[in-house]
C-alpha positions as CSV (number, residue, x, y, z in Angstrom):
1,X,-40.2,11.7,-15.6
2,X,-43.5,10.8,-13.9
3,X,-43.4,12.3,-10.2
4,X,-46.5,14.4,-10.2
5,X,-50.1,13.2,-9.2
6,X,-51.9,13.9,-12.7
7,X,-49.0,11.8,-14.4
8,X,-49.1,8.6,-11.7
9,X,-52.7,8.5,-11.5
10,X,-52.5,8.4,-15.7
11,X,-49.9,5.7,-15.4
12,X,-51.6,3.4,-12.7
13,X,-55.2,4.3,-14.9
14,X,-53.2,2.8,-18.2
15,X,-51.3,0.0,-16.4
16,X,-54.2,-0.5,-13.7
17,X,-53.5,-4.2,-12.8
18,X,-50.2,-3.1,-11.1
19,X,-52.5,-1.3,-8.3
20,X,-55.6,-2.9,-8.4
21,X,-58.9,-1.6,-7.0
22,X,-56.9,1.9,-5.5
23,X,-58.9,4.8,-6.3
24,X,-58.0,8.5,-7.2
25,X,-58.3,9.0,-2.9
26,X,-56.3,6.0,-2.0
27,X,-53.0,6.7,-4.6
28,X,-53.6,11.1,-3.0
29,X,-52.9,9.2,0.5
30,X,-50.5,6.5,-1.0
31,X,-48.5,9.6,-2.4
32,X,-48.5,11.4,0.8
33,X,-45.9,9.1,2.3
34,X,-43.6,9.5,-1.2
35,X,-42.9,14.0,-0.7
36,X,-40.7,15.5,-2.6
37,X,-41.4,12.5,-5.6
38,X,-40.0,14.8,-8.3
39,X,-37.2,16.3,-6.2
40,X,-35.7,12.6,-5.7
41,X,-36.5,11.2,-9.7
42,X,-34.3,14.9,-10.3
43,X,-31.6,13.8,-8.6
44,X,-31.2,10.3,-10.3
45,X,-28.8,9.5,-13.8
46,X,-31.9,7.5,-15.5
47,X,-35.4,7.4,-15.8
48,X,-35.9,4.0,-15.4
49,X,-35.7,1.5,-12.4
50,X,-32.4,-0.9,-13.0
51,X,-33.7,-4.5,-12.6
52,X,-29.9,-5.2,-11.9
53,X,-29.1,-2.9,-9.1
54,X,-32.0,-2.5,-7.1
55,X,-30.2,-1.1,-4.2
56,X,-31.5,2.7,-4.6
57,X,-35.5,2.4,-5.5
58,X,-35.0,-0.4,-1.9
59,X,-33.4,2.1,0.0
60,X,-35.4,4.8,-0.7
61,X,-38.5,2.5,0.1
62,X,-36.9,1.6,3.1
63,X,-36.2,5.5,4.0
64,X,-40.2,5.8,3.3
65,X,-41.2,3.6,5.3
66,X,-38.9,4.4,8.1
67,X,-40.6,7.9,8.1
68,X,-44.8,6.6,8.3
69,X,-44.3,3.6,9.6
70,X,-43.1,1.3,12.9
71,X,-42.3,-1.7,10.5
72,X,-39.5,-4.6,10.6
73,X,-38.9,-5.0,7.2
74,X,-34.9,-5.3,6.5
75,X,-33.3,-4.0,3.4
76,X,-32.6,-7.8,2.4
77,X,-36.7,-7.6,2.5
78,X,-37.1,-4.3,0.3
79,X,-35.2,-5.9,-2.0
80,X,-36.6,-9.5,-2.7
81,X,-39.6,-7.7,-3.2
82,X,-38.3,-5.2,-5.4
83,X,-37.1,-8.0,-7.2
84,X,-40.3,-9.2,-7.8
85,X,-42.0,-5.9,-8.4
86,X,-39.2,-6.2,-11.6
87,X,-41.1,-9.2,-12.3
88,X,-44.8,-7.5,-11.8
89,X,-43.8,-4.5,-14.3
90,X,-42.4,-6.6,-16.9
91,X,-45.1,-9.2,-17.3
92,X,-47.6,-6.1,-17.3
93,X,-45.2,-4.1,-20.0
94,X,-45.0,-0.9,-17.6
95,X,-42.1,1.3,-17.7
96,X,-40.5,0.9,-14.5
97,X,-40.6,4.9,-13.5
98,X,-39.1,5.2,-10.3
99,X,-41.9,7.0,-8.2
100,X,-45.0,4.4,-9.6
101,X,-42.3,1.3,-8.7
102,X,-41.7,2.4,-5.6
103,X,-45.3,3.2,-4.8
104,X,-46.1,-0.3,-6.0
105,X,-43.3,-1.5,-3.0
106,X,-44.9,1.0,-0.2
107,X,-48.7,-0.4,-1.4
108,X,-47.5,-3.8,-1.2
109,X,-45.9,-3.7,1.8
């Protein structure tokens, strides 16, 4: 499970292309929108994004978003784009951990 700072700023240090030029400052703040990170991995079956149902990780998203930001992305949107974030962790060989995916989405967004 990687939900806690030290562990996603490790993981985004090793698989750097996936959030490129964010420093330590910018993924604190970029976290700050995601509370209770290892509360929500906890309450999930697998570790691992499903490339196949991407309804949750674009829900949740969608629910993050919702909270920071006055926005007009649909859930249709969330999920072309986590579709493609699929696409961005596979051809960089990351695991897809839910709380670095999903922080890929909100940085992308």
């Amino acid at each position: 499970m990687v939900c806690k700072f030290q562990e996603i700023n490790d993981f985004f240090k090793k698989y750097s292309q996936l959030l490129e030029g964010i420093d330590e400052t910018e993924l604190k703040e970029l976290l700050e929108i995601f509370p209770h990170a290892c509360k929500f991995v906890k309450t999930l079956d697998e570790d691992i994004v499903n490339c196949d149902d991407l309804e949750l990780v674009s829900q949740k998203s969608l629910e993050l978003l919702d909270n920071v930001y006055e926005h007009e992305y649909t859930k249709d949107d969330i999920l072309k784009f986590a579709a493609v974030t699929c696409k961005i962790f596979d051809i960089v060989g990351a695991p897809k951990y839910h709380v670095p995916f999903i922080l890929v989405i909100l940085s992308k967004l």
